[in-house]
C-alpha positions as CSV (number, residue, x, y, z in Angstrom):
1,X,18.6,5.8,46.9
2,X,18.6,4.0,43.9
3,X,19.3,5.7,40.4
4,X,17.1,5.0,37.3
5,X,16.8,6.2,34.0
6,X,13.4,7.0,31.9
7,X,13.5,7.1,28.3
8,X,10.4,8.9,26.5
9,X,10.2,9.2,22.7
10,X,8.0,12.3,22.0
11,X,7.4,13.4,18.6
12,X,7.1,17.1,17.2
13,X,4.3,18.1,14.8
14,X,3.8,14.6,13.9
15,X,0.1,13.4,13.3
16,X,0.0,9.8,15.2
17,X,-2.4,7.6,13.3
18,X,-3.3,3.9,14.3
19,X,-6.1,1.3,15.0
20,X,-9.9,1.2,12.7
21,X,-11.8,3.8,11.4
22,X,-15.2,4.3,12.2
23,X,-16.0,7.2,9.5
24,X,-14.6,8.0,6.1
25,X,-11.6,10.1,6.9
26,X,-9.4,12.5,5.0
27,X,-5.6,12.5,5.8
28,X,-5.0,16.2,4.8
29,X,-1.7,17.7,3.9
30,X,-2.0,20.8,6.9
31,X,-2.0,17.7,9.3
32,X,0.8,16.2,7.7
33,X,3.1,14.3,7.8
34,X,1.4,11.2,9.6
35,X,3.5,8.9,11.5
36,X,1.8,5.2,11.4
37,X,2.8,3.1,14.8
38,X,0.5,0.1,14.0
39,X,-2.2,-1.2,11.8
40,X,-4.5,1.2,10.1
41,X,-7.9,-0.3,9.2
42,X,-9.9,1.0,6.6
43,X,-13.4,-1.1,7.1
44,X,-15.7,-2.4,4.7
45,X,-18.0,0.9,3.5
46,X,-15.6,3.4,4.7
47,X,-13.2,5.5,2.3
48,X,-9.7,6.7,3.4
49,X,-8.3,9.7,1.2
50,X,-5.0,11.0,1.4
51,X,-4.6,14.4,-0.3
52,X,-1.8,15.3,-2.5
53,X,1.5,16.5,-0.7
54,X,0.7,14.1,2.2
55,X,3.8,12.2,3.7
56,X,2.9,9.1,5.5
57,X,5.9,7.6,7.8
58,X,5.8,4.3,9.3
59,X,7.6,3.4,12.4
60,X,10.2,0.4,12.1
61,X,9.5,-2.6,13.9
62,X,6.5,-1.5,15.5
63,X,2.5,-2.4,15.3
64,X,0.7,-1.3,18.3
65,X,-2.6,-3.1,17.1
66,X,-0.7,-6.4,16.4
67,X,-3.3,-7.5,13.9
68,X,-1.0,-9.4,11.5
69,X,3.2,-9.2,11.9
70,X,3.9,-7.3,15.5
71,X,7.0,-6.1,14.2
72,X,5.2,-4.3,10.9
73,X,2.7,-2.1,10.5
74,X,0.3,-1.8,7.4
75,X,-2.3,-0.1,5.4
76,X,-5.7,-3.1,5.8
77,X,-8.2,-2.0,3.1
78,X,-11.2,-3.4,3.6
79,X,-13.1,-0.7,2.2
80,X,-11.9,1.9,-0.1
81,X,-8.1,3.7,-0.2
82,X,-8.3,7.2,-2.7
83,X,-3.9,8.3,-2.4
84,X,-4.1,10.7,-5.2
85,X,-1.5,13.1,-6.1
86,X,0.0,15.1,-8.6
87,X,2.9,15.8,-11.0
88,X,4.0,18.7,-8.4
89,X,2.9,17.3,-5.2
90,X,3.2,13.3,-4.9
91,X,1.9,11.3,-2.1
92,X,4.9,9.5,-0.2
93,X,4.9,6.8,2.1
94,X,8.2,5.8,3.6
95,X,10.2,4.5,6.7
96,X,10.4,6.8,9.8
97,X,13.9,5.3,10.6
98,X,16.9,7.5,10.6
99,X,18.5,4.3,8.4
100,X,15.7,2.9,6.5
101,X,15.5,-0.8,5.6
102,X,13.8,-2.8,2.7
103,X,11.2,-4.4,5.2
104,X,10.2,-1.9,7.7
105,X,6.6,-1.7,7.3
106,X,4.5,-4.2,6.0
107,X,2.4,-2.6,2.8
108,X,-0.7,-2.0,1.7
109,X,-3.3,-5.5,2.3
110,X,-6.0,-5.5,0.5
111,X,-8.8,-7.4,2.4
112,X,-11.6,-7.4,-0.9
113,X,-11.6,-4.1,-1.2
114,X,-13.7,-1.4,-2.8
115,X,-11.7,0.8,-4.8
116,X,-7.8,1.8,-4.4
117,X,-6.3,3.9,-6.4
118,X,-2.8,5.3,-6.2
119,X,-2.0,8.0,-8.4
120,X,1.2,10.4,-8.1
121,X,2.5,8.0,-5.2
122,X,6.1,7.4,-4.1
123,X,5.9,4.1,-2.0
124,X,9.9,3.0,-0.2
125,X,10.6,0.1,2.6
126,X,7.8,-1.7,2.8
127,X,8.1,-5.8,2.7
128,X,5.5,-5.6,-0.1
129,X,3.5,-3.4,-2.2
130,X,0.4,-5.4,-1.6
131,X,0.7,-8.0,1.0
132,X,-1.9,-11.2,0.8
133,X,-4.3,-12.3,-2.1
134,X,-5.7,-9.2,-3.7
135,X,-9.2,-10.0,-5.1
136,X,-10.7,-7.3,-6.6
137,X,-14.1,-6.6,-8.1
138,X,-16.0,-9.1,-6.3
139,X,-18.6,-6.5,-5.0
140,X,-19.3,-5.1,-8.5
141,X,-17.4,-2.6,-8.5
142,X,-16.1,-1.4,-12.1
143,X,-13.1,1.0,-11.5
144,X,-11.2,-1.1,-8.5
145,X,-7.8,-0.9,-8.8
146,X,-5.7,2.0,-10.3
147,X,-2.2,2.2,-10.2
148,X,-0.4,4.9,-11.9
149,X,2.4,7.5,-12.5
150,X,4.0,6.3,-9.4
151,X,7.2,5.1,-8.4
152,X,8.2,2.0,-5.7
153,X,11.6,1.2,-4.7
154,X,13.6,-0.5,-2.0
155,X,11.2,-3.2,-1.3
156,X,12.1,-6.4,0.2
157,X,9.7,-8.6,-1.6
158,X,7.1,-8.6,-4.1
159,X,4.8,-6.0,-5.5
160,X,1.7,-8.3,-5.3
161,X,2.6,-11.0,-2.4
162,X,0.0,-13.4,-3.5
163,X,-2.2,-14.1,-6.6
164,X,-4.2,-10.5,-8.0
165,X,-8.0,-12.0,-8.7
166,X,-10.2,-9.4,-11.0
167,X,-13.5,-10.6,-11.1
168,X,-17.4,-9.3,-12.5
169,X,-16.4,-6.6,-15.4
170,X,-14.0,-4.9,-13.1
171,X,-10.9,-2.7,-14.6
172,X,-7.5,-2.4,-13.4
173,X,-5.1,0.0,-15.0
174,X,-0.8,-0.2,-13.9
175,X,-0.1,2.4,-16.3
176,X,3.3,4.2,-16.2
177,X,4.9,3.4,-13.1
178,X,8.4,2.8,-12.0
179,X,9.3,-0.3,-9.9
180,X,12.8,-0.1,-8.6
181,X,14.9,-2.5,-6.3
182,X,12.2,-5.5,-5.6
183,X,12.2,-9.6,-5.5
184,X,9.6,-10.4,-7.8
185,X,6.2,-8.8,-9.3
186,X,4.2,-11.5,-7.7
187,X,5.3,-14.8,-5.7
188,X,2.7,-16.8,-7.4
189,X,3.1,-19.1,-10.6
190,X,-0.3,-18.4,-11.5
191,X,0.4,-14.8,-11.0
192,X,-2.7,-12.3,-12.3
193,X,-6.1,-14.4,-12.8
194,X,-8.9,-12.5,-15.0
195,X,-12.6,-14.0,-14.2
196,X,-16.0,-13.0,-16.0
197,X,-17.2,-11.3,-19.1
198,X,-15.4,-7.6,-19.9
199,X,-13.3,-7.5,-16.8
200,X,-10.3,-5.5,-18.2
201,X,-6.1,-5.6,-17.4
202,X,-4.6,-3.2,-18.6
203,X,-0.3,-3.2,-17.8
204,X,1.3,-0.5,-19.9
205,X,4.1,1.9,-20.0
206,X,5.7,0.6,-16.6
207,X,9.5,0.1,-16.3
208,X,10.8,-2.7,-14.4
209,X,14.3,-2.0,-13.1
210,X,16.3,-4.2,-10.8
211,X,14.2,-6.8,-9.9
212,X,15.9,-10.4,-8.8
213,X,13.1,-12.8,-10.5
214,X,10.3,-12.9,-13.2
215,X,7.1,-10.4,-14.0
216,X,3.9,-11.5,-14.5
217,X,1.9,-15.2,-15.7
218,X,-1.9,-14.1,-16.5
219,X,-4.5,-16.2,-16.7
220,X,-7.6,-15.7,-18.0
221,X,-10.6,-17.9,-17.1
């Protein structure tokens, strides 16, 4: 008869991780590493934390929920993302391709989330940092976004695609990061907008290395 041949990919103590959760959930370090084949939701009220040591591995050109590029997959926060390392044991997130690109996986998009913080994180090959319009603070909460001692490189775009909104009294600390190998820090000329009474930026101690265009425009309104 006829000869075929079937190709199978299998993969070997490899946590596969995909689709919405339905429950906070707790991506531990004796289940890791975690391979990401499409879009990973995190809804609103429900809290995704990744313990220190994690490493979570996206697979190029793929996105088996198709929720936004079908050729990327991402991080959606809609709720609240804790990555949290330490000094000793960072949190990495990185290409599962034997010869990584700049662009394959999407980044982080945050929907009007809760809270992220990244702490301790080493983030590589993603399109963007942040993909979309991050607006943060909108639902009162005070400690939203927290960005520090962490370190992003090869990335094909921007660290903040669109314009970062901080509304109603809300912090947001980029303190002593390292941003390696990118386009821009934001695409938009309005950059970083600051709305309300005490809502607080704080950008300190970063180093900017390699990057093809200009930083940051803040306003304040």
């Amino acid at each position: 008869g006829n000869e075929s041949t079937v190709t199978d990919v299998a993969y070997y103590g490899m946590t596969l991780v995909s689709d919405t959760l339905s429950t906070d959930a707790t991506w531990a370090l004796s289940s890791s590493p975690f391979l990401v084949t499409g879009d990973v939701t995190v809804p609103d009220g429900v809290t995704l934390t990744i313990e220190p040591g994690v490493e979570v591995r996206f697979m190029p050109g793929s996105d088996d929920q198709g929720t936004w590029d079908i050729y990327r997959s991402e991080l959606r926060i809609e709720g609240s993302l804790i990555a949290v390392g330490t000094e000793s044991d960072s949190i990495t997130f990185v290409s599962n391709a034997e010869s990584p690109t700049k662009e394959d996986w999407a980044g982080i998009n945050p929907l009007q989330p809760h809270v992220v913080h990244l702490s301790f994180v080493s983030l590589r090959h993603a399109h963007n940092v942040l993909n979309d319009r991050a607006e943060f603070g909108a639902d009162g909460e005070a400690d939203s976004l927290r960005i520090t001692h962490s370190t992003f490189r090869d990335i094909d775009n921007e660290i903040f695609e669109g314009r970062l909104d901080l509304h109603g009294g809300t912090r947001c600390v980029i303190q002593d990061n390292r941003f390696v190998g990118y386009e821009s820090f934001t695409n938009r000329s309005d950059g970083i907008c600051l709305y309300d009474e005490g809502t607080l930026l704080k950008i300190d101690g970063n180093e900017f290395v390699d990057g093809e265009s200009s930083l940051i425009k803040v306003n304040v309104q």
